[in-house]
N, C-alpha and C positions, 0 to 999 in steps of 0.2 A: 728386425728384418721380417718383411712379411712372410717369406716364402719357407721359416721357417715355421712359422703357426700353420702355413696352409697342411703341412705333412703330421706335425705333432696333434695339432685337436684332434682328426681321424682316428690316427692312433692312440690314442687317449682314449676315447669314446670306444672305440673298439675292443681295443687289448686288455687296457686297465680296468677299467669300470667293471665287466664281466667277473672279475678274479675280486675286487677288491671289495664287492658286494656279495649276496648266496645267488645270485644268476646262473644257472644252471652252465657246467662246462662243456657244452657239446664240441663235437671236432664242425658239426657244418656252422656253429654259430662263427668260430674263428675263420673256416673258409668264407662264409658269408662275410664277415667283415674284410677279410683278405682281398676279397672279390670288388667291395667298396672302394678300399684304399687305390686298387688297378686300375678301376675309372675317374678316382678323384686323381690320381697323377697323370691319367691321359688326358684330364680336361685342364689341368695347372702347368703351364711351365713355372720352372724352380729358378730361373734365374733373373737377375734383377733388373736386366734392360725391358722389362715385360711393365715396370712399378707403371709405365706411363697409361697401360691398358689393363685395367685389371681384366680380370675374368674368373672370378670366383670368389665367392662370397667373404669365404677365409682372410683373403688376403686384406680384409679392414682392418682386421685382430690387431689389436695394440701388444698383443705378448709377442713376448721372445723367447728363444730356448733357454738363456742364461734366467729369465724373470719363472720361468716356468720350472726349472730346477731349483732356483733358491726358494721357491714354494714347498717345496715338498719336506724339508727337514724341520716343516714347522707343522705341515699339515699332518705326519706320520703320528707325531706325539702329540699332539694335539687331538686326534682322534683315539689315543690309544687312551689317553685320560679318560673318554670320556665326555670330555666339555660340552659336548652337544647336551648334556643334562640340564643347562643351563636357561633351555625353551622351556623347561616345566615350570621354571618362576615368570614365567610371564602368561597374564591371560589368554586363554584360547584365539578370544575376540581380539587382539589385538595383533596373533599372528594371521591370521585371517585376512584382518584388515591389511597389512603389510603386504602378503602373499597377493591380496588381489589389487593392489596399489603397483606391484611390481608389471605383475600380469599384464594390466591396462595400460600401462607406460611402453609397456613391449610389444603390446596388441596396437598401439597408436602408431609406434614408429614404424611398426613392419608393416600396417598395413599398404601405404603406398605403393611399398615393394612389393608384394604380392600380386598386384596388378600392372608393375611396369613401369612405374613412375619413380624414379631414380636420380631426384634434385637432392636431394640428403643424404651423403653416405649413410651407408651401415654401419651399426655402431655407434652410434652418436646420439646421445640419449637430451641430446640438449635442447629445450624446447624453441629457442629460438635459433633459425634456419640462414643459410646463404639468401643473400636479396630479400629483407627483411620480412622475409614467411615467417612461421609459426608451423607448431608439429600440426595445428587444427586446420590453418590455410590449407598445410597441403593435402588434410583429407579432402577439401572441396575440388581443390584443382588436379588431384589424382585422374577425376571423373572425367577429363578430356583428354589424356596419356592415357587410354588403357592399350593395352598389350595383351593381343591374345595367347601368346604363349606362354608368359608370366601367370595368365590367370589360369590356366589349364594347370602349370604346376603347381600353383598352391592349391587350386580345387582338389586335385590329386591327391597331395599330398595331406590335406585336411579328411578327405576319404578316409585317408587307407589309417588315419591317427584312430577318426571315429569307429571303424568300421573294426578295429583291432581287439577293442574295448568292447562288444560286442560280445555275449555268451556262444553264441554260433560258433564264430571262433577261438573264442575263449577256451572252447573241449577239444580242439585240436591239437596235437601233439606238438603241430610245427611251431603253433605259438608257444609253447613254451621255451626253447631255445632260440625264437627267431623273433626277436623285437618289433613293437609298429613302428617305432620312426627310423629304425636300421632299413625297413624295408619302402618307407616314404619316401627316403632319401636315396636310395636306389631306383625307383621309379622317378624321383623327379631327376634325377642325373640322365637315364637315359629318353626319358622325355624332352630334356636341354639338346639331346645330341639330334 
């Protein structure tokens, strides 16, 4: 059920992640995400006569709360082995190559959407498309759908990614309890509105 990923990722990314890594525990970083979640339930409705109109990116997520909890009593001890030691048998070059194999597959599909162009759900990493496109057709024909408010957000949102990374802001204090893409995604939310 979609609408139950639309509330769980949030809260995942927010609440968990912070605690389960050395991310700093501040109290505005949880209000800041608290702050998130307000606006991502003011722009989601949670129930399902909605499936026909999405409105929000979440709702393509293939999980469910039952797939996302049966995850976890593998992922606990699984991490707590260890296992992750397991990238040291493999060459550098060849996580690399993976990592930017992944990247560029994720950079292809999204890029349509970044500008408006929304023949392809999200989520779907398959290279052949509805009305027999291709993930490469639809960067050509992106370039006639554009959307100027779509590309305001991702411009935005690519900003505020690079600009985070930045030593400038790097010596500020706020970034250390306060994320770039916690704070992207708060701009492009109320940017949407």
């Amino acid at each position: 059920m979609w609408y139950t990923a639309n509330i769980m990722v949030p809260c995942f990314l927010v609440f968990y992640l912070p605690f389960r890594f050395t991310a700093p525990r501040h109290p505005a970083c949880l209000a800041a995400g608290a702050l998130l979640l307000l606006l991502i339930a003011k722009q989601t409705p949670l129930t399902a006569r909605h499936l026909q109109q999405p409105t929000w990116p979440f709702q393509v997520l293939k999980y469910d709360a039952g797939v996302y909890l049966a995850e976890q009593p593998v992922e606990g001890p699984v991490a707590s082995w260890n296992a992750g030691i397991i990238g040291y048998y493999f060459p550098s070059s060849v996580i690399k190559g993976m990592l930017t194999g992944i990247g560029l597959t994720i950079m292809l599909k999204q890029l349509p959407h970044a500008v408006g162009y929304d023949t392809d759900p999200e989520g779907s990493f398959a290279f052949a498309q509805a009305g027999g496109a291709t993930t490469f057709s639809a960067l050509g024909q992106m370039l006639g759908f554009i959307q100027p408010g779509a590309l305001v957000v991702a411009l935005v949102a690519l900003a505020v990614l690079v600009l985070w990374e930045q030593p400038i802001v790097k010596r500020t204090k706020a970034s250390l309890w306060i994320q770039g893409p916690l704070v992207a995604v708060a701009l492009g939310i109320l940017l949407n509105n």
